[in-house]
N, C-alpha and C positions, 0 to 999 in steps of 0.2 A: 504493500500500500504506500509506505513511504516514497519508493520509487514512481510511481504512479502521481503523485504529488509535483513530484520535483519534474518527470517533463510537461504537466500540465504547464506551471508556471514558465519555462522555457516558452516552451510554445504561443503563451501568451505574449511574453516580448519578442516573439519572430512577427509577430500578425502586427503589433503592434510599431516593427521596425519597416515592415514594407505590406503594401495591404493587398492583398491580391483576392477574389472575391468573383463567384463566377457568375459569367456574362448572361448567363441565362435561369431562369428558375431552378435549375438542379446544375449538377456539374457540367452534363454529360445529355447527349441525343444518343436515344441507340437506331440504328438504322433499320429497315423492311430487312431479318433472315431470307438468306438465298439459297441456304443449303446447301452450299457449297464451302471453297475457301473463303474465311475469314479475314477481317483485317483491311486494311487501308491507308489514304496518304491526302494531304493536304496542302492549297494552297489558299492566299489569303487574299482578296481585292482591298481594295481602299475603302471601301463601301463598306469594308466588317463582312460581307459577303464571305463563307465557307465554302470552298470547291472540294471536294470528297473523290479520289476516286478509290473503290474497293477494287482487291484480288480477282473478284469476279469480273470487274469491268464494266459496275454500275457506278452511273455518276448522277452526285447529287449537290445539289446548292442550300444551304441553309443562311440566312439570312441573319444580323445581327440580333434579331428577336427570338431567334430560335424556333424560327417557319422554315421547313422544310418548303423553298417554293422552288425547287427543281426536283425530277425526279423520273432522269432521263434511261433508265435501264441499263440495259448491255446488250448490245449489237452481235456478241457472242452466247448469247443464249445462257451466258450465267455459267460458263465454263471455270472451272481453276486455273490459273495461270503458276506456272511454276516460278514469274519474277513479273512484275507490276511495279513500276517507277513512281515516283509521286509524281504530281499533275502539273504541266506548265500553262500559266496563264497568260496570252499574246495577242494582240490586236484586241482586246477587250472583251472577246465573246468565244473565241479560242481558246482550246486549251490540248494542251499536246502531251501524251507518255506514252512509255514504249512498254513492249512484254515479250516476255519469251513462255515456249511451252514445253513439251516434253518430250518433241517429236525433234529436234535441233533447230524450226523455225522461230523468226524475232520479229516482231510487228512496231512499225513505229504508224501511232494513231495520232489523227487530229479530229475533236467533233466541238460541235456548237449542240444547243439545247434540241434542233433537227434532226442534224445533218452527221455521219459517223462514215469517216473513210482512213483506211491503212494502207501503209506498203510493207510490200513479206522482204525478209531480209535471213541470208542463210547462215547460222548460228546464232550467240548467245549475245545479247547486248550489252553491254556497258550499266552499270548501276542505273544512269538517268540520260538523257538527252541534254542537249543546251538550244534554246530554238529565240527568236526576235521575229516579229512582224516589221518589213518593211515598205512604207507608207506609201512610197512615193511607187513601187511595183507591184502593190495589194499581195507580197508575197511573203508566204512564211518560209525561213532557212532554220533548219532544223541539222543538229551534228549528233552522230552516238556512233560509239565504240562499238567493236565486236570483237568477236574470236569466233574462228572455229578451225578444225585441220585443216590446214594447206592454205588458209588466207587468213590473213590479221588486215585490222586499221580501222579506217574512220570512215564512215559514211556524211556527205552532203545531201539532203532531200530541199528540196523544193514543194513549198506547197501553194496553189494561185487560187486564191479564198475566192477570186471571183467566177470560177468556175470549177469549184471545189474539188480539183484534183489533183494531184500528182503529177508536177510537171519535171522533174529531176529526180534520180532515185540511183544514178549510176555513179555522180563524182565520188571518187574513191581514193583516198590514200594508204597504199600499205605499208602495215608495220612490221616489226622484227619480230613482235609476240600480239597475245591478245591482249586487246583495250579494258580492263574490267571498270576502270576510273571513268568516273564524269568528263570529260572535256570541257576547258572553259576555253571561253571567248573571248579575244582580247576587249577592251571597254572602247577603241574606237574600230571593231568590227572589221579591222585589218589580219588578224592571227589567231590561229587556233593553236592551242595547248593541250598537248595531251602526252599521257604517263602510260605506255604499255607496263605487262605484269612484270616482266622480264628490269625497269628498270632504265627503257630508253626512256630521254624526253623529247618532243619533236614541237618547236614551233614553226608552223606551219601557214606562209603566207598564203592570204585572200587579195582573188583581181578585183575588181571594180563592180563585179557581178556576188562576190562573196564566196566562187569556186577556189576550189585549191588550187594553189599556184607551187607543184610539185618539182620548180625547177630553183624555189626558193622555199628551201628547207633547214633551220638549224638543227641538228641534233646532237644532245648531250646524254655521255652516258655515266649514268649513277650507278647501277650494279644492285642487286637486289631483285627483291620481289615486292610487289606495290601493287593493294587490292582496297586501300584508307581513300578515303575523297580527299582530293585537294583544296588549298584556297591561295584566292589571288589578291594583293595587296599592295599597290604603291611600286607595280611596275614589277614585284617578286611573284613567283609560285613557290607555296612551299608543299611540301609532300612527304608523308613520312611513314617509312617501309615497314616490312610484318615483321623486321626483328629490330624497330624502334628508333632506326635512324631519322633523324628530323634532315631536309636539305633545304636549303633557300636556294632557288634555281632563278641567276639573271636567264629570262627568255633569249634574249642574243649574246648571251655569252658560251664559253666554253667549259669543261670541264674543271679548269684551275681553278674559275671563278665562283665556283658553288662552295657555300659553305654549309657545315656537315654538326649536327650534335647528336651523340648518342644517349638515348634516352629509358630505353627496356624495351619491350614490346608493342606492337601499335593493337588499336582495335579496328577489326574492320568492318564494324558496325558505324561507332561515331569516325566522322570527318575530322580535319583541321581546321581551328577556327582564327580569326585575327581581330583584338579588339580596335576599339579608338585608338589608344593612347600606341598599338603595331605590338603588343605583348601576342606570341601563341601561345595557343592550348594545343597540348594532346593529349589524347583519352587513351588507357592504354587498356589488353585483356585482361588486367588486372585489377580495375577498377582503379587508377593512379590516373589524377589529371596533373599535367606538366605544363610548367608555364615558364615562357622559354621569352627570353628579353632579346631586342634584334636594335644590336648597332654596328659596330662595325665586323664586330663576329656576331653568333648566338652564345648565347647563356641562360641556364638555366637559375631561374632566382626561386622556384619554388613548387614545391609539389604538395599535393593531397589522397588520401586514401580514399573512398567512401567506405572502406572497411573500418575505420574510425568509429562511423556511426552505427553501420549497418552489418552485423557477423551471417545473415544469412544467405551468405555466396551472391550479391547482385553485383552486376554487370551493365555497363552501358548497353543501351538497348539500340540507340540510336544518334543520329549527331544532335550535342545540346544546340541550345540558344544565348546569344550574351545578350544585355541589356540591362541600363544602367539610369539612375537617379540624377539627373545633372548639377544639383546642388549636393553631392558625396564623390566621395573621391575615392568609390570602392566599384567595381563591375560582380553584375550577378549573373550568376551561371544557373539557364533552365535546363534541368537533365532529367532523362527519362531513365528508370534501371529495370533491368528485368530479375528476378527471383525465380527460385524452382520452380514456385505454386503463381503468382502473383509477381504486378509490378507496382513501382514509384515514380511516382512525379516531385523530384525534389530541387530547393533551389538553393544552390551557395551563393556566400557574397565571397570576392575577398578585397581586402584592403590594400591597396596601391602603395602607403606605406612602409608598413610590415611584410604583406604578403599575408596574412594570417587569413583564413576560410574560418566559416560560420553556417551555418544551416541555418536558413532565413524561413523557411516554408519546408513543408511535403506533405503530399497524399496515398494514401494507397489507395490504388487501382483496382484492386483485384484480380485482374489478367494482367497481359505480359503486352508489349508494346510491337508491332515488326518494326523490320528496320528501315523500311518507307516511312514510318510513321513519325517523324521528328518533328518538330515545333516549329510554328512559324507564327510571325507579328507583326499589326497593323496598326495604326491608331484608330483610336474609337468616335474620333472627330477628326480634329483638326489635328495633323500633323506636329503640329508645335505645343501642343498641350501632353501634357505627362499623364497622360490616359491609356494604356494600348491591350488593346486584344491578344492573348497567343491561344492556340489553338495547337491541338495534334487527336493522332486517333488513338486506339486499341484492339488486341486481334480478335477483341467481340462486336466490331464494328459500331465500336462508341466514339463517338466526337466530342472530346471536352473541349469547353471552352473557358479563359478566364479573363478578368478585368486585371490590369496591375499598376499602379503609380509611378511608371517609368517610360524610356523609351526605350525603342528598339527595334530591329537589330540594330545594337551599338557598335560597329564597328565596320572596317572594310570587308570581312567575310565572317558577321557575328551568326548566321546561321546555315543551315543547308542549302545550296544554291544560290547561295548570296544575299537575294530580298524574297518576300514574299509572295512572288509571283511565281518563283525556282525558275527562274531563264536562266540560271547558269554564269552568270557572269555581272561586270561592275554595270547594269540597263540603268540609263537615263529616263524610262518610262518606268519605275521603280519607285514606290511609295516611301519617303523617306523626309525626316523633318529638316529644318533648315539652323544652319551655323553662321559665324560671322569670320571674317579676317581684318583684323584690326592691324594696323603697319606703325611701331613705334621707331620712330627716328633716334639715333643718341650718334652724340660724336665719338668718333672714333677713337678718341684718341682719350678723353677725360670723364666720358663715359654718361653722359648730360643728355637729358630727355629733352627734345626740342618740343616742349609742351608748354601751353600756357601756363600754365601753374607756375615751371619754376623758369624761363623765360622773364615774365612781366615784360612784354618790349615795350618799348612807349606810345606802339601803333596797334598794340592788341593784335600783334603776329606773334603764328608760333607754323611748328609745323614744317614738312616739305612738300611741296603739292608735286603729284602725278596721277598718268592717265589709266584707268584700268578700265574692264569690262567683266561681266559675267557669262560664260558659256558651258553648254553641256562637255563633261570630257570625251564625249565621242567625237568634237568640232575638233577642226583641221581649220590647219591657218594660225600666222602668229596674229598679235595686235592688230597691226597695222587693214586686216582683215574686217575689222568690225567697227560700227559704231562706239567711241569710249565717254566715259564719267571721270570729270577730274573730282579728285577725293585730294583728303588732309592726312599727312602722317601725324600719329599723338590727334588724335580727333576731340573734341572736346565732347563730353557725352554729360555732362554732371548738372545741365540746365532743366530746372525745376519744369520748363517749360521745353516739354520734348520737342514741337516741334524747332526750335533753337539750336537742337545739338547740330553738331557735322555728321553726313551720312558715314554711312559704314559697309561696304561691301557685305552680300547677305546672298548665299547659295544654296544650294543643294547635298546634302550632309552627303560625301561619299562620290558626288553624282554631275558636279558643278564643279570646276575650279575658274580659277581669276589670272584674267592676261595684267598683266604690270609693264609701265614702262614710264621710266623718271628722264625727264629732260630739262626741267626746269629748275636754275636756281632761286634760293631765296633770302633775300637782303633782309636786314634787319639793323636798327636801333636800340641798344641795350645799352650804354654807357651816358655817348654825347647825346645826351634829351638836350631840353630846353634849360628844364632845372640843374644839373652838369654845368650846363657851359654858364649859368648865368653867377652859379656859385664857386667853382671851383677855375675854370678853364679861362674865365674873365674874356681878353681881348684875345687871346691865341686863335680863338672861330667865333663867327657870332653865327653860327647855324649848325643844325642839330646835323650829325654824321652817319652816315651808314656805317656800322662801324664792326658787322658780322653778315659773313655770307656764308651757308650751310645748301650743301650739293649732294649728291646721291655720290657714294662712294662703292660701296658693294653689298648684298645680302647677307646675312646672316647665313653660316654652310649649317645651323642646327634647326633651320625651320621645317616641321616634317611636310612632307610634300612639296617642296620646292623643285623645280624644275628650272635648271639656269643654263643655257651656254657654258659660259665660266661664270664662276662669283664675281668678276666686277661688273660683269654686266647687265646696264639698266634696263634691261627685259626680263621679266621673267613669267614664269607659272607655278600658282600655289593652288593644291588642289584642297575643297573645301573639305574639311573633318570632322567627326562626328560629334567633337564637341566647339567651343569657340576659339580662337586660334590668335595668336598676339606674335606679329612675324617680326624679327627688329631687324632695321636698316641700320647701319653705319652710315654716319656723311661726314664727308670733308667740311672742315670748318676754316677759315678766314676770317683774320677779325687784324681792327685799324689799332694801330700805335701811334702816336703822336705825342711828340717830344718836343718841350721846351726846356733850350738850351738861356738861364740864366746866367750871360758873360758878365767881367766886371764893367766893361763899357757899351756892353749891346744886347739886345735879344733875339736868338732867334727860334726856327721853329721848324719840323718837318713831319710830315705825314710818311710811315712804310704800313706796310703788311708783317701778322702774324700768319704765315704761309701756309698751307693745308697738310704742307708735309711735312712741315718743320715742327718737332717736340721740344724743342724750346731756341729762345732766341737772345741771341749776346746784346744787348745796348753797350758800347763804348764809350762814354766819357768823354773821351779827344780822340774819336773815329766815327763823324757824322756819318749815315749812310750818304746824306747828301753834298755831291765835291765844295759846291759853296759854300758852305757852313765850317769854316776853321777857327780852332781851337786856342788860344794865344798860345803859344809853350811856356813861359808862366804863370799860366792860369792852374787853377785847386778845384778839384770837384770836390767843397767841403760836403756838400749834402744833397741825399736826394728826397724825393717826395713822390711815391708812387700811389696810383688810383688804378684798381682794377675792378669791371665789371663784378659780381658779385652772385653767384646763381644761385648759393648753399646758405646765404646769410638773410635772417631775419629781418632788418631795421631796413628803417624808411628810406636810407638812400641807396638802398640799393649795391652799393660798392664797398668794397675794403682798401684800406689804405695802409702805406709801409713807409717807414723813416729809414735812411740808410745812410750812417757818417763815413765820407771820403775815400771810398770805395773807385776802383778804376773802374769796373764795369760792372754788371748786372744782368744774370742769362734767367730769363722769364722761362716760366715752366719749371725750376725748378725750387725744390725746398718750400717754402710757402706762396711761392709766387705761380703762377699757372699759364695756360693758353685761353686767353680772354682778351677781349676789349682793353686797350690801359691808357691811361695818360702819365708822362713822365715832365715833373720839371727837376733839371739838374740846377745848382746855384753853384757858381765859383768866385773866388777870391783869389788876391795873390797867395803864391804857395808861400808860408812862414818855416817851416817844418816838418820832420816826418818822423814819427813814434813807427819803429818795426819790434813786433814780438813773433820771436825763434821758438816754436815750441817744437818737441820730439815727434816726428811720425807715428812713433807706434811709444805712447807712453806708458808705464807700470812703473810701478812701485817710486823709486825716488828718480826722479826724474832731469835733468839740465834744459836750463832755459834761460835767453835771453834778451833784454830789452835795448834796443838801440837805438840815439836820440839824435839825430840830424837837426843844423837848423839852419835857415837860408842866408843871404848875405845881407846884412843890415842889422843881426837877430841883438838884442840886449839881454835876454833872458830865455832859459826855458822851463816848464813846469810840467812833470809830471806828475798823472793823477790817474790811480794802478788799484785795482779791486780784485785779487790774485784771488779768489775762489768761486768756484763752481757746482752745485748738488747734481748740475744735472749730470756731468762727467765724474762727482765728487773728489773734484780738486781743490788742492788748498795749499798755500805759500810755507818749504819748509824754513829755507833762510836764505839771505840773500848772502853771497859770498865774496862778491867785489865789487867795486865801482872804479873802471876808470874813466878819468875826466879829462879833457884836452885841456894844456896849459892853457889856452885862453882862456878861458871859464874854470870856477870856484864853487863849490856848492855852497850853498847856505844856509848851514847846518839848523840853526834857529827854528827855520821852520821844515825841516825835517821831521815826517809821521812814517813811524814803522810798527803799525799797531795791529798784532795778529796779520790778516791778509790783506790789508790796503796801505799802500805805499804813496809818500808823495815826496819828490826829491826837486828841488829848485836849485839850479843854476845858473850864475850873471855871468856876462861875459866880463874880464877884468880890467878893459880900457874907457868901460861903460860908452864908447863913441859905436859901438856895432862892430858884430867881424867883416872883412874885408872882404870873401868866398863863400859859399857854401861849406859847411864844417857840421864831421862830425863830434860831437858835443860827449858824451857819456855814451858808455857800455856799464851795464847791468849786468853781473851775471846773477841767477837765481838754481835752488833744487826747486822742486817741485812733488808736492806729495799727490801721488794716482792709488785711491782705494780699489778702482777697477780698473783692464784694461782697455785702454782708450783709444782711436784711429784720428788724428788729428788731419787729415787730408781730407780737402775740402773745393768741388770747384770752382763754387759761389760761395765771394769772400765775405760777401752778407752774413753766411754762416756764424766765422768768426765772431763778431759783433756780439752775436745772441748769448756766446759762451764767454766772450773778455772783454772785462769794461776799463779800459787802457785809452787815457785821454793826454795829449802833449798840447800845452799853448804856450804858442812863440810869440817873445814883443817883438816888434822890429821898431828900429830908430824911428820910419817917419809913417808908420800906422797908428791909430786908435787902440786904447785900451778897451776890448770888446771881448770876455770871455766868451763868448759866441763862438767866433773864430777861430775854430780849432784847429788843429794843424794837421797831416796827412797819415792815417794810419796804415800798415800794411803788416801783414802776418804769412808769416813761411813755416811751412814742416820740416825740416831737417834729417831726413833717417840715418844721418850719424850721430844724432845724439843722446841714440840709443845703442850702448856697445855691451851686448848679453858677456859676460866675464872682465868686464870692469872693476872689478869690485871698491878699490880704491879712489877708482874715477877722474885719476887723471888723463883719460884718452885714447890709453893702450892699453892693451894686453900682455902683460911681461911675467916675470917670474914672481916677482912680487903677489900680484892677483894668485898665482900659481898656488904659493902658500898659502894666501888667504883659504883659497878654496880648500886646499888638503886640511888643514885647518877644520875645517868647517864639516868634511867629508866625514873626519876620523872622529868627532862630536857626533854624529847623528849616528854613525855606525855603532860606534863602541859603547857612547853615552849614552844614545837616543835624544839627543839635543838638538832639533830643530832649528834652522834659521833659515827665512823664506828668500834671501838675500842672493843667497847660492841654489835657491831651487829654478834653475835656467832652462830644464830641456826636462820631457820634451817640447818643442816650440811650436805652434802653430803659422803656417804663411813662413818659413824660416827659408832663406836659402843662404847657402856659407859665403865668404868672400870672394871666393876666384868662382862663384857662379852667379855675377848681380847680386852683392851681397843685399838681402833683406833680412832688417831686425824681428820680424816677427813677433808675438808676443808667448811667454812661457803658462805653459798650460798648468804650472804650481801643482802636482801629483801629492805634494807631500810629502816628499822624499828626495833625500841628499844622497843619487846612486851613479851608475854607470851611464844614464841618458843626460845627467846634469857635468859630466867627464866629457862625455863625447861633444857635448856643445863646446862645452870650454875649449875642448883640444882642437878642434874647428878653428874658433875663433883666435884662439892662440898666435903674439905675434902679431897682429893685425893694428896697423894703424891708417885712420880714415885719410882717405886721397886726397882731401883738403884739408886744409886748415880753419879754410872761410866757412865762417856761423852764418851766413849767407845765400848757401848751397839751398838750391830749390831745384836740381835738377832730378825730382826723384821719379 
């Protein structure tokens, strides 16, 4: 009883996780007994309309209400058929399947609610047919496989609805083995596909009439035996053999090109199926469904038992159905199983996430399912409502039908034959709901949505506009072919008032895809608005600037269904999918620079481009782009002042803005600075001075460093003013070790601060009338303490700034007293100022260190005495001296052993090629 409890409540939250609820007062219609063979196979109209046809080869129509208002016999007198296909619905009032009987003849029928005609065919057919009404010749073409001794292959019939005969019955292509598989049709009625038993695969060109064109044949051999239905997906077949190999067969390709998983056993009752999202299934004789992920190999992400739930030996009965919830991000599987005594109609979910399956529903049957008998689904209205009918039979010739809160078939081949009509392949006349493809723009390069939202232009632009169109995928012809709709890339859709938004391409899930073609670029204003120039940019423009132009660059190679030439090019085809679809463009981006150059006696100004291919850009200082614009050679770039557009930032103007002291240049795009819109003004002075700090390329532990103080000719004094620590590299001032100062100049000890990490040392010149030349002034040397190891190389000297606040102001005899005017900073890395076995630190490597280090060796061995001083090697980034010596930094193991010997011995002897603390050539 307990048990009994616990899956009541189950079952409770299945019903109440998807509601599925049958369409007609009872489950289930049982059909007029014929007393003969049992059993049957279905197809479905749009109408909700049920087409029936039984083993005996009566056909019946049951209507959405569950009126039987067809109820057209058998032309065969109610005989048993040893094989009966399910029903194909075409041209609307036709419907076509094949039979074979006991005696080795095959019939392939077509009848209307009248009318009943067949052609004999010698041997055994294929599972089903694939057939299309074509409109424009009132003609049905009809394909099915065969076998029998001494002939294999494919039959072409002809049927001319308007004189209801048989006017082709002889195009033949033969195969290597027999056909047992459905053949599918290519989706623009150019190629037939088909899988003999043996393992061949054959596509098989159609002329202009839809005969075989047997002098243009691919064939690829898989090896194997293959008796499973196939499905067709996004240009793939895939197929999967009776001992489990799954293949994905390019149509025009060759053998090398298929790729192969092996999975266990197939069933060849259920088919191969493919959802939305291009995940397969296969169903195996062991009741195992395998879900196999398709990118650039297969893989398999996930399997399931029905033994899990079910210990009474069931089995697929037939091919399930997918179809799935649009608001969940899980696909349900309709499957039918067969039992010893009885069958099931049951439904998984699984979760796209995890992968994890759920039993969401089941019935028991009471009988057993054939294997015509598979599920098919229509909507119960309107196509776009999450409404829909499935429907299958049982071999007591019952017709269940149900209601379910989903759609479907959700995918490119979510059921048997494809749609619910079973033609075989991707039909355009195929009842099927509609999707969108939405085209988001971003640049290429900073990854920026050209959308309104984060945009704001000051013209209420966003977006890249091109040309598209919607056509069936059996159309031929590029673009240029059709009438087109220009649309918006990033579409604005969030207007209260729909009809406001921008359109959206909207197709045929499966059955439509979209010609594309970008030609147009698109200018914009993001910077220089009005408000810009009238606050910041003053007299440099008095008009607002184009100041961003964004172009089609190339597709996205992960949009599924994309069909390109090559990826840069601005044509393409996206086919519509079974759920909504968001395809991103890359585009080149362009945006205006404009630079005011602040001289001491003049202004000037120029306009460049930030280039669509260029990922960042130098500004020079004293190297206009433009030849007219020079630079005095006494002039001082003391400061700059940068404005860049601003896409990520909150506040009301829109832009961010950067301070930069005495910097020679400035490469945009990198570190904080980006590929944007910017306005630049440099300001110069005469040059007074130049403060240089030497820091170590690769710094750790105590470190050498030095400050060097230039000053120009005229100078009376110079002042610096030095703030030697850092958290963010956690550096910090250990002592400063020497000062030497040029006999012209004095320091002035008075006001001398040497307090923990901030320095300030002032020196006069001693004839107080100004030096004669330029002169350097004082050398500083410093340690330097590094908590961690640090890379001090930097290409954007901006950098520097952030991590050392190192200021020099020079007087000169006949300037102003303006501490403003600071003097010229510059900062170098030095990789000799880092020497791993220094220990002493005077610059080499000699015998001296030697003993230090044994020293040091024969404590951590003998003592266990640690000191991290000597702990050198092993090195990271290290190469020795006679190979490009690099310092590298020591990986500190914690131990004083043979890898901290071998650096040493390396290094050994070694003194740096220069002497100049100057050395930048790293």
């Amino acid at each position: 009883m307990k048990k009994l409890v616990i899956l009541i409540l189950v079952f409770s939250v299945f019903l109440f996780a998807l509601d599925i609820s049958p369409l007609w007062e009872n489950d289930y219609i049982t059909l007029s007994p014929t007393g003969y063979v049992k059993g049957g196979a279905v197809a479905l109209k749009q109408t909700g309309d049920v087409h029936v046809i039984t083993k005996d080869a009566y056909y019946y129509v049951i209507n959405r209400l569950g009126n039987i208002v067809g109820n057209y016999g058998s032309p065969d007198g109610g005989i048993g058929w040893k094989h009966i296909s399910y029903p194909i619905i075409v041209g609307g009032n036709y419907i076509v399947y094949v039979t074979s009987n006991y005696d080795g003849k095959s019939y392939v029928n077509v009848r209307t609610s009248s009318t009943s005609k067949r052609a004999e065919l010698i041997g055994n057919v294929s599972r089903a047919a694939v057939a299309f009404y074509d409109s424009s010749t009132g003609n049905i073409h009809i394909y099915v496989g065969i076998g029998v001794d001494g002939g294999h292959g494919v039959y072409h019939l002809v049927y001319d609805v308007g004189t209801d005969t048989f006017t082709v019955t002889n195009d033949f292509y033969a195969t290597d083995a027999p056909v047992e598989i459905t053949p599918i049709l290519s989706p623009k009625k150019d190629a037939l596909f088909v899988l003999d038993y043996r393992g061949n695969f054959y596509q098989i060109a159609l002329d202009n009439s839809y005969n075989f064109d047997s002098s243009s044949v691919n064939k690829i051999q898989l090896g194997g035996e293959f008796e499973t239905p196939m499905a067709y997906s996004e240009g793939f077949i895939y197929a999967v053999s009776r001992n489990g190999t799954l293949y994905k067969i390019p149509p025009e390709g060759t053998n090398s090109d298929v790729d192969v998983i092996q999975l266990g056993s197939s069933s060849m009752a259920a088919g191969v199926l493919v959802d939305s999202k291009g995940y397969v299934y296969v169903f195996d004789d062991l009741g195992t469904i395998h879900i196999i992920r398709v990118s650039d190999d297969l893989f398999k992400v996930a399997s399931h038992s029905i033994y899990d739930e079910f210990k009474e030996g069931f089995r697929f009965a037939t091919t399930p159905l997918l179809f799935k919830k649009t608001t969940e991000d899980k696909i349900y599987i309709f499957t039918l199983l067969n039992g010893e005594t009885f069958g099931k109609a049951v439904v998984y979910s699984m979760d796209y996430n995890d992968y994890t399956f759920d039993v969401e529903w089941e019935k028991d049957l009471g009988e057993n399912i054939p294997t015509i008998g598979s599920p098919a689904m229509v909507p119960l209205s309107s196509v776009n409502d999450e409404r829909y009918i499935i429907a299958f039979t049982t071999n007591q010739d019952k017709v269940y039908a149900y209601t379910v809160d989903a759609k479907g078939p959700y995918g490119f081949w979510a059921m048997e034959a494809q749609n619910s009509y079973r033609t075989g392949f991707v039909d355009s006349n195929a009842p099927t709901f509609q999707t969108s493809i939405t085209l988001k723009a971003k640049d290429w390069y900073s990854g920026i949505e050209i959308s309104k939202d984060v945009l704001n232009e000051t013209n209420g632009k966003y977006g890249v506009l091109f040309d598209a169109t919607v056509v069936s995928i059996s159309d031929s012809g590029d673009i240029s072919s059709f009438s087109t709709y220009e649309y918006k890339t990033n579409p604005n859709v969030d207007n209260s008032d729909s009809s406001a938004n921008d359109p959206i391409p909207i197709g045929r899930a499966g059955l439509d895809k979209l010609l594309i073609r970008f030609a147009t670029e698109t200018t914009m204003t993001l910077l220089f608005n009005d408000s810009f120039i009238t606050n910041v940019t003053n007299d440099v423009t008095s008009a607002p600037l184009v100041d961003a132009t964004f172009s089609f660059r190339q597709f996205d190679s992960g949009i599924p269904g994309l069909d390109v030439p090559y990826i840069e090019s601005p044509l393409a085809t996206i086919l519509f999918g079974y759920e909504d679809k968001d395809a991103e463009v890359l585009v080149d981006s362009t945006y205006a620079i404009l630079i005011k150059y602040n001289l001491p006696d003049s202004v000037a100004s120029e306009l460049i481009s930030f280039g669509k291919d260029e990922t960042s850009k130098t500004i020079d200082a004293y190297n206009p782009f433009t030849p007219s614009i020079t630079i005095p050679s006494t002039a001082f770039a003391y400061r700059w002042k940068v404005y860049q557009w601003d896409y990520s930032s909150n506040n009301l103007t829109g832009y961010k803005s950067f301070d930069y002291r005495s910097i020679d240049s400035l490469d945009l795009g990198i570190d904080d600075t980006g590929r944007a819109p910017t306005y630049i003004e440099i300001f110069y002075t005469e040059l007074t001075g130049t403060v240089t700090f030497v820091v170590p390329m690769y710094a750790e532990n105590k470190a050498r460093a030095f400050i060097l103080i230039d000053a120009a000719k005229g100078a009376l004094s110079s002042t610096l003013y030095a703030t030697l620590t850092n958290s963010e590299i956690s550096m910090s001032l250990a002592t400063v070790t020497s000062i030497d100062i040029n006999p012209s100049f004095v320091e002035n000890t008075d006001l001398r601060i040497m307090n923990n990490d901030y320095l300030k040392f002032v020196f006069e010149e001693t004839s107080k009338s100004g030096i004669s030349q330029d002169t350097r002034v004082a050398t500083i040397s410093l340690w330097l303490d590094f908590a961690t190891n640090t890379f001090l190389y930097f290409n954007n000297q901006a950098r520097y700034f952030e991590l050392f606040d190192i200021e020099l102001y020079t007087q000169l005899k006949n300037n102003p007293v303006e501490k403003g005017l600071l003097s010229k900073n510059r900062f170098i890395a030095n990789k000799y100022l880092t020497l791993p076995g220094d220990f002493n630190l005077d610059g080499v490597i000699d015998i001296d260190d030697y003993i230090m280090f044994r020293n040091a060796l024969y404590n951590y061995q003998v003592n266990g005495i640690y000191d991290s001083l000597y702990d050198i090697g092993p090195r990271t980034d290290f190469s020795p001296p006679n190979r490009g010596y690099i310092p590298g930094f020591s990986e500190k193991d914690g131990k004083i052993d043979e890898y901290d010997l071998n650096v040493f011995l390396v290094m050994y002897g070694y003194t740096p090629p220069s002497t100049n603390i100057e050395y930048s050539g790293n």
